[in-house]
C-alpha atoms as an extended CHARMM CRD file, in Angstrom:
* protein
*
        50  EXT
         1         1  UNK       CA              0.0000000000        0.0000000000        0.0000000000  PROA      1               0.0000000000
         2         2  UNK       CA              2.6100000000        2.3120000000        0.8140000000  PROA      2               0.0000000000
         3         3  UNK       CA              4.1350000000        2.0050000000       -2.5950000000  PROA      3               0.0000000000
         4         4  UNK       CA              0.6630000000        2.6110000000       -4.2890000000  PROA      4               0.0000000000
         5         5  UNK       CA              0.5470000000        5.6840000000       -2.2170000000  PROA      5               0.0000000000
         6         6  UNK       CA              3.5620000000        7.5010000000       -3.3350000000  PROA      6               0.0000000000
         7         7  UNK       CA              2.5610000000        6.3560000000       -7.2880000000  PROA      7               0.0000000000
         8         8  UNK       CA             -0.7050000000        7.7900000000       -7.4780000000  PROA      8               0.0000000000
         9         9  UNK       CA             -1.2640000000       10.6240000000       -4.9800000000  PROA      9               0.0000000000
        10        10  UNK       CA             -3.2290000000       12.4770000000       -7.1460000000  PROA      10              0.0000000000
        11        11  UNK       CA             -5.5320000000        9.8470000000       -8.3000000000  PROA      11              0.0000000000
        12        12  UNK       CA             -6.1720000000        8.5390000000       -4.8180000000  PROA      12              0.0000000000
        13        13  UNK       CA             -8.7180000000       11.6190000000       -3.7910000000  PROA      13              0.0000000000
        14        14  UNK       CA            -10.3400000000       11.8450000000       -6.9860000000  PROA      14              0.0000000000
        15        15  UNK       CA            -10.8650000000        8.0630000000       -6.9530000000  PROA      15              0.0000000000
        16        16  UNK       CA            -12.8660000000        9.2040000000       -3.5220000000  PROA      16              0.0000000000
        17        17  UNK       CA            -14.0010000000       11.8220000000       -4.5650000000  PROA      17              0.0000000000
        18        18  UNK       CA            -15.8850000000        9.8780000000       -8.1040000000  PROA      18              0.0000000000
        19        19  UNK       CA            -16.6870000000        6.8440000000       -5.1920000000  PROA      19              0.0000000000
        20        20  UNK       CA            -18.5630000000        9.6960000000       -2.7770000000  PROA      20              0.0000000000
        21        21  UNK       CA            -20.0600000000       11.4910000000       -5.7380000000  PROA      21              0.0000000000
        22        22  UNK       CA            -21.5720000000        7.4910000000       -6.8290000000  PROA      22              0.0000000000
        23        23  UNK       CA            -22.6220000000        6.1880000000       -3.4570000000  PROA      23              0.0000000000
        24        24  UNK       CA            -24.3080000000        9.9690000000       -2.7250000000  PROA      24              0.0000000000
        25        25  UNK       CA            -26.3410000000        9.3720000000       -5.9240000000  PROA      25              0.0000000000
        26        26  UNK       CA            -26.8040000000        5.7790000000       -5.0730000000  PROA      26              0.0000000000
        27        27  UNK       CA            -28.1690000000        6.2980000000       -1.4710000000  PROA      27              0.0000000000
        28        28  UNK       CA            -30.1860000000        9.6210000000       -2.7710000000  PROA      28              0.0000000000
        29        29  UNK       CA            -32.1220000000        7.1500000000       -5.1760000000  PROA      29              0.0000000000
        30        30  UNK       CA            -32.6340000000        4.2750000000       -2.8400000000  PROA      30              0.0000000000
        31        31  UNK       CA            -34.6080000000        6.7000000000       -0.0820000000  PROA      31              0.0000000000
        32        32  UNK       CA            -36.5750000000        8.6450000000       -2.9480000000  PROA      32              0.0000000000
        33        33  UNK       CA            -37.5320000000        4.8120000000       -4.1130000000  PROA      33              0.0000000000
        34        34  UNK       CA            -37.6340000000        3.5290000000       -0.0950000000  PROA      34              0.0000000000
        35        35  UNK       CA            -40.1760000000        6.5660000000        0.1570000000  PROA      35              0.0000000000
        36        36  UNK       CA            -42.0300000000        6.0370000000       -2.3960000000  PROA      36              0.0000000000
        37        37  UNK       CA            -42.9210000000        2.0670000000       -2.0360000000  PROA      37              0.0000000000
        38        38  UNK       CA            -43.6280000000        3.2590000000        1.9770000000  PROA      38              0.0000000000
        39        39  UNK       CA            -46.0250000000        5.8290000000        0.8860000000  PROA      39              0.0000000000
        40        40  UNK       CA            -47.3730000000        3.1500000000       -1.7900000000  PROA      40              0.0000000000
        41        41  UNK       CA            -47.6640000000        0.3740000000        0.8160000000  PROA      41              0.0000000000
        42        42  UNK       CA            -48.9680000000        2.3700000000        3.7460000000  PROA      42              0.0000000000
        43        43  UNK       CA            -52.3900000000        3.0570000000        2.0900000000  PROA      43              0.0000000000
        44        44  UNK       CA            -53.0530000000       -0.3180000000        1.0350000000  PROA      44              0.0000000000
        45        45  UNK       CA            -53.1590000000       -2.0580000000        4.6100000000  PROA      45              0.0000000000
        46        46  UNK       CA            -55.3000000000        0.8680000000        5.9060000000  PROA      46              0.0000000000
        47        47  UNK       CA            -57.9420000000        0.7110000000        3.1230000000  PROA      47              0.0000000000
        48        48  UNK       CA            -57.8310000000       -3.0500000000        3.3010000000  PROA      48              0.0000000000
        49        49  UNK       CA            -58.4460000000       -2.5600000000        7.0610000000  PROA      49              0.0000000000
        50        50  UNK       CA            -61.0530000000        0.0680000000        6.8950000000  PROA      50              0.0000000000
């Protein structure tokens, strides 16, 4: 690891930078969808109950 370190400095943060950038997109579309089947699923049981 320390030899990868001192090769690539400069790629190192923008390889974190891209993998931040991907999981905050990732995790922004998996509550919008998370929300969206909740709001979806919570009417269903209370109709069917009512």
């Amino acid at each position: 690891t320390a030899v990868d370190n001192t090769r690539t400095p400069d790629i190192k943060p923008r390889i974190s930078e891209d993998g931040l950038d991907k999981i905050k997109s990732w995790k922004l579309a998996d509550i919008v969808e998370s929300a969206q089947l909740k709001a979806l699923r919570l009417p269903d049981p209370l109709t069917a109950s009512k």
